[in-house]
N, C-alpha and C positions, 0 to 999 in steps of 0.2 A: 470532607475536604473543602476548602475556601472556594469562592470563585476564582476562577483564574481571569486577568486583564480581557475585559470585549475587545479589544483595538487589534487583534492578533487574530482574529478571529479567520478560520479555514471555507472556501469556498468550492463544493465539489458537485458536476453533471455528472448522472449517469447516462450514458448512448448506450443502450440496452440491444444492439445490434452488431451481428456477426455473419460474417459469409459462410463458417462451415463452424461446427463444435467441434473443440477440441478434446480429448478424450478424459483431459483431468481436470478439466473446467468446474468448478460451483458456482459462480455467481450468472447471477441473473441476467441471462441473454435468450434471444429471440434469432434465429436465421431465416424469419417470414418479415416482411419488410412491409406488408401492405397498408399498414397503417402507421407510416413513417415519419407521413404529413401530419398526420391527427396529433403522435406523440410530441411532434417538436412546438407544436401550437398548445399542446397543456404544458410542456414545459415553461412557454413563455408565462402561461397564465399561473403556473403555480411560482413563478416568480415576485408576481403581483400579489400570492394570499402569504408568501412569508411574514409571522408576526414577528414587530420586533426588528425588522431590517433595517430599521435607520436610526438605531440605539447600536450599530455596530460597522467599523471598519473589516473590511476584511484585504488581507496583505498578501493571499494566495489565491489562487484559482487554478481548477483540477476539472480539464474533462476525462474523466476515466469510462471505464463499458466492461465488456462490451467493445465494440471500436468503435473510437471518435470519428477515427480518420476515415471512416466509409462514409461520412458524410460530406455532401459537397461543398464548393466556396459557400453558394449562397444560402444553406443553411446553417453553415457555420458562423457566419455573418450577421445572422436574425438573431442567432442565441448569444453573440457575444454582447450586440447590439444589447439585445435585451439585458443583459447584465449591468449594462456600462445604467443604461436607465433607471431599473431599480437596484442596486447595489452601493456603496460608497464604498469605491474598491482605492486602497490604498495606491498612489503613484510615486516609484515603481512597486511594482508587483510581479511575483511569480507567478506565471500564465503557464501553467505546461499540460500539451493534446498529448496523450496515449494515442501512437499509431502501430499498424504492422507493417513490415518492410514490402507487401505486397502492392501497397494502396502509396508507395511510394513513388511517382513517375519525377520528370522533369519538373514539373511547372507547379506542384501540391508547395513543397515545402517553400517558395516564395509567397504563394498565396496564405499561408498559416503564419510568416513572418508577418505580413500584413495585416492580419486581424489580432496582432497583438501578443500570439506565442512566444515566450523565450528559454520555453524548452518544452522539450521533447524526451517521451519514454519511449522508446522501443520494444514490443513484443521478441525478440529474437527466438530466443527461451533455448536450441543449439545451433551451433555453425557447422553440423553433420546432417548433412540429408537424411543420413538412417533415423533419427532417431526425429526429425520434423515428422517425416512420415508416422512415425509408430506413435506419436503425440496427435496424427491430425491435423496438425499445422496447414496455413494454407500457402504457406512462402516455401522455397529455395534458401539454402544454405547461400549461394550465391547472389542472390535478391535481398538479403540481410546485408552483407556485405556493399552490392551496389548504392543500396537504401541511405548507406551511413556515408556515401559517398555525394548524395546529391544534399543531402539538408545540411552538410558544412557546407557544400558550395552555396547556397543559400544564405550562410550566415550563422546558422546554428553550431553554437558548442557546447552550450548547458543540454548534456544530454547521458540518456540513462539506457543503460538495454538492461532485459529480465535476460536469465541463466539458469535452468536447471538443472542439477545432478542427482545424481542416485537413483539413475533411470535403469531398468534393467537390462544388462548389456552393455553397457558404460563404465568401460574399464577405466582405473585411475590413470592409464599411460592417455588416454582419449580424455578423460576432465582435463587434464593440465594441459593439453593442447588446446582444448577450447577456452580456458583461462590467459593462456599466454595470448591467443589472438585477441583476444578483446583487448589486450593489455596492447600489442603492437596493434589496434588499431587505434588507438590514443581515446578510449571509450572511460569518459571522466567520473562516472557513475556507473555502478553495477550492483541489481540486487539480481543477487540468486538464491536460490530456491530447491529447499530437500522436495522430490516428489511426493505429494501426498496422496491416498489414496481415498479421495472425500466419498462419501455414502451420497447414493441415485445420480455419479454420473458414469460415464460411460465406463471407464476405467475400472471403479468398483465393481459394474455389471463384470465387464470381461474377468478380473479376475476370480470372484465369484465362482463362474463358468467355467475356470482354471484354461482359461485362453491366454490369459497373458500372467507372469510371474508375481510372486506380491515383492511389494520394495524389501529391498536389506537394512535394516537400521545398523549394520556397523560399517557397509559402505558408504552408506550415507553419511556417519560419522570419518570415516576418513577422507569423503573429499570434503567435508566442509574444513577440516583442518587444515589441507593441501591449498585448498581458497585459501584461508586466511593465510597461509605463511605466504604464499606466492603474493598477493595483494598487498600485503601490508610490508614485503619488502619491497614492492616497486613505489611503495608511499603515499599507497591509499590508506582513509580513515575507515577502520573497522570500527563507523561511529553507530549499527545498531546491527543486532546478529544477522541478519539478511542484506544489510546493507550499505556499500563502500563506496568513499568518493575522495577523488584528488581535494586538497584541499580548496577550499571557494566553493566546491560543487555538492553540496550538502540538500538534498531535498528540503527545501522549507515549509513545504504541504505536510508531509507525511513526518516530517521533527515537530511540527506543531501537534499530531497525532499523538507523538511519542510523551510529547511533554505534558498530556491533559487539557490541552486549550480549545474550544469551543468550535464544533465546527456546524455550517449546514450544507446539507442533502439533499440536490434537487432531483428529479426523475425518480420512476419504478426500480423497489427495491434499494433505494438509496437511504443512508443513516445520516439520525444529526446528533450534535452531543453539546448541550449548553450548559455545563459545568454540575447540575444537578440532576441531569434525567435523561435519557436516552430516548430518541425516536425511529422509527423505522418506514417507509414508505411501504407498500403494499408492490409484491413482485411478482405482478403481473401487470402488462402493457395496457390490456383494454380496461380495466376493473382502474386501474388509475386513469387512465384517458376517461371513465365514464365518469368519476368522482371528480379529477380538476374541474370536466365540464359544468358539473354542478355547481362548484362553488367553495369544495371543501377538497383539502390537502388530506388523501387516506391513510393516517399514518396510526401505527400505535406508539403509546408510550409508558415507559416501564422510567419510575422516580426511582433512584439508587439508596439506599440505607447507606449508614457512615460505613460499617464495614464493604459493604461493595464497593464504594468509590475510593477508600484505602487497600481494596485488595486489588482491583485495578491498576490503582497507581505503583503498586509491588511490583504487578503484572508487565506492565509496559516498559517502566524506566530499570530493572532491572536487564532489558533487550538491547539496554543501551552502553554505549562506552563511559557517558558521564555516571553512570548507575543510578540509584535511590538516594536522594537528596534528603539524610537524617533532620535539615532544619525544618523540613514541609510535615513531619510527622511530630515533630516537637509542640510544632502548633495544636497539634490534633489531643495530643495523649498526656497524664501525666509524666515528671521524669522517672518516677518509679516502674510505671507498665513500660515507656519505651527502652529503660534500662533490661529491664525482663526479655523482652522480644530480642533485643541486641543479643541477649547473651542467647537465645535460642535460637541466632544462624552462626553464632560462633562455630558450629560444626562442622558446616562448609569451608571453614578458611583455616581448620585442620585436616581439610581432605584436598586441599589445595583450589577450592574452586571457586570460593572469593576471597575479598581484601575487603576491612573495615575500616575505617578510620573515625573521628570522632564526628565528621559530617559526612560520610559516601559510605555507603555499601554496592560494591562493585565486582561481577564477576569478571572472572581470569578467562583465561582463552579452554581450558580445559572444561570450566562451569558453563561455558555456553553451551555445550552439546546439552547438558539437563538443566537449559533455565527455565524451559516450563513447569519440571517438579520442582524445581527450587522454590519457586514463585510460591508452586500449591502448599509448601510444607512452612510457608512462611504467613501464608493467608491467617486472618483473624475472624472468630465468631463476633456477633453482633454485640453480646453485652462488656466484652473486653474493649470495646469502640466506646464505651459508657465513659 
């Protein structure tokens, strides 16, 4: 695949820090704090060894974790500080902190206006106390609610809450309630989320241990459809499967994600993707605090063959509403092989689960529940990439 435009380029922190694990949690977080100070000073200093940062604008900015918002003003402040110095960040730009409704008091969300946020992701994940609990959550059902109440007052409206269903015990009459409230609390963005039951976190242990149930995959499938009819009648964009926004409020972080454009990775465990090769930081907190200290960013990297970086792009833009864009593969293939491949998803759009037309392959609302095997049945080996 081509490179895609540097000037677009994604800018993302990991805060590799949490107050309590959540039960379904994977990524890379810490609830030991003691070396808090140590991390946020390698981050500064691995902002200094990125190669290549002044060959690129970058038009978004992403603290994700982990939680951002456990950290205070004035480290908040160091790190954007630090950004504003080595970066050439587009002006304006999308600046959005991932917070939890817990770490939300009076006085945070004006002090986050100030250092430059103009949006906000909220963990919410439900608006039922039952099932915060049975998640591990560290908020109130009601503390969700107050949360979303003080960062408008503040000024904030580009904003996102996460939603999960297909929790067990979550009956559809209870999804469409907590669907509808987001919706009457005027919540411009919403990505929600089938539960998954990732391998070595807690979740997986307990059920394992047949402590707690394993997910339904046809529950699952029916509130994700109950989401979309509900969302996209009130006149949100079902613009990628997990993810909907009134119009104007479209993530631009995570659409640059979608679309293949370059991003970097700062903190443990954190990924960068520069149109030909993938990198990965190392996740663990001290093993990175001990390699920034030295001098070197500890990352590995794995270079993409043409079929990985075309079966990726299969991967990603088929998750989307605009779908797979046939003129980016034209580039790639002749028209003989790409006429071949067309007529080998023609199947799908006699099972009703996509549309083709002579430039988009796009699935329907029924192909979303299977676009990850779609994607895989449509993947190519390496010498048909020839």
């Amino acid at each position: 695949m081509s490179n895609p435009e540097r000037s677009d380029t994604g800018l993302y922190l990991h805060i590799p820090f949490c107050r309590q694990a959540c039960h379904y949690c994977n990524f890379h977080f810490s609830t030991t704090m003691n070396n808090r100070q140590q991390l946020i000073e390698a981050l500064l200093k691995e902002m200094d060894l990125v190669p290549g940062k002044q060959r690129q604008t970058f038009r978004t900015v992403y603290f994700g974790g982990g939680t951002p918002s456990i950290l205070t003003a004035g480290e908040l402040e160091r790190l954007t500080t630090g950004l504003q110095q080595n970066f050439h960040i587009q002006d304006p730009a999308e600046h959005t902190l991932e917070i939890n409704p817990d770490d939300v008091d009076e006085e945070k969300p004006f002090i986050w206006k100030e250092l430059g946020f103009n949006r906000l992701s909220m963990g919410i994940q439900s608006f039922r106390d039952e099932d915060l609990q049975w998640m591990n959550r560290s908020h109130s059902a009601q503390q969700a609610i107050d949360a979303l109440t003080r960062v408008r007052k503040a000024g904030f409206e580009n904003l996102n809450i996460d939603l999960i269903y297909g929790l067990p015990g979550l009956s559809d009459e209870a999804w469409e309630k907590q669907v509808r409230k987001a919706m009457d609390l005027r919540v411009p963005h919403i990505s929600a989320y089938a539960l998954t039951v990732e391998p070595k976190t807690a979740l997986h242990h307990l059920v394992e241990k047949k402590k707690h149930p394993d997910v339904d995959p046809e529950q699952q499938a029916r509130q994700f459809l109950m989401l979309t009819e509900l969302l996209e009648s009130a006149g949100y964009e079902h613009y990628e499967i997990s993810n909907f926004a009134l119009p104007g409020f479209r993530s631009g972080h995570n659409s640059s994600y979608w679309s293949g454009i370059p991003y970097v990775g700062l903190g443990p465990g954190a990924h960068s993707y520069d149109g030909q090769a993938r990198y990965w930081n190392v996740a663990n907190n001290q093993q990175y605090i001990d390699a920034i200290g030295a001098g070197r960013i500890p990352n590995e990297k794995e270079e993409l063959t043409p079929a990985q970086r075309i079966n990726e792009y299969i991967m990603i833009r088929l998750r989307t509403s605009d779908g797979l864009d046939l003129s980016v593969l034209k580039k790639e293939w002749e028209p003989e092989r790409l006429q071949a491949w067309v007529r080998s998803a023609e199947k799908f759009v006699d099972r009703g689960m996509m549309s083709i037309t002579d430039e988009q392959m796009v699935l329907t609302r029924a192909g979303r529940l299977f676009a990850d095997g779609i994607a895989a049945e449509l993947f190519v080996d390496e010498p048909e990439c020839l």
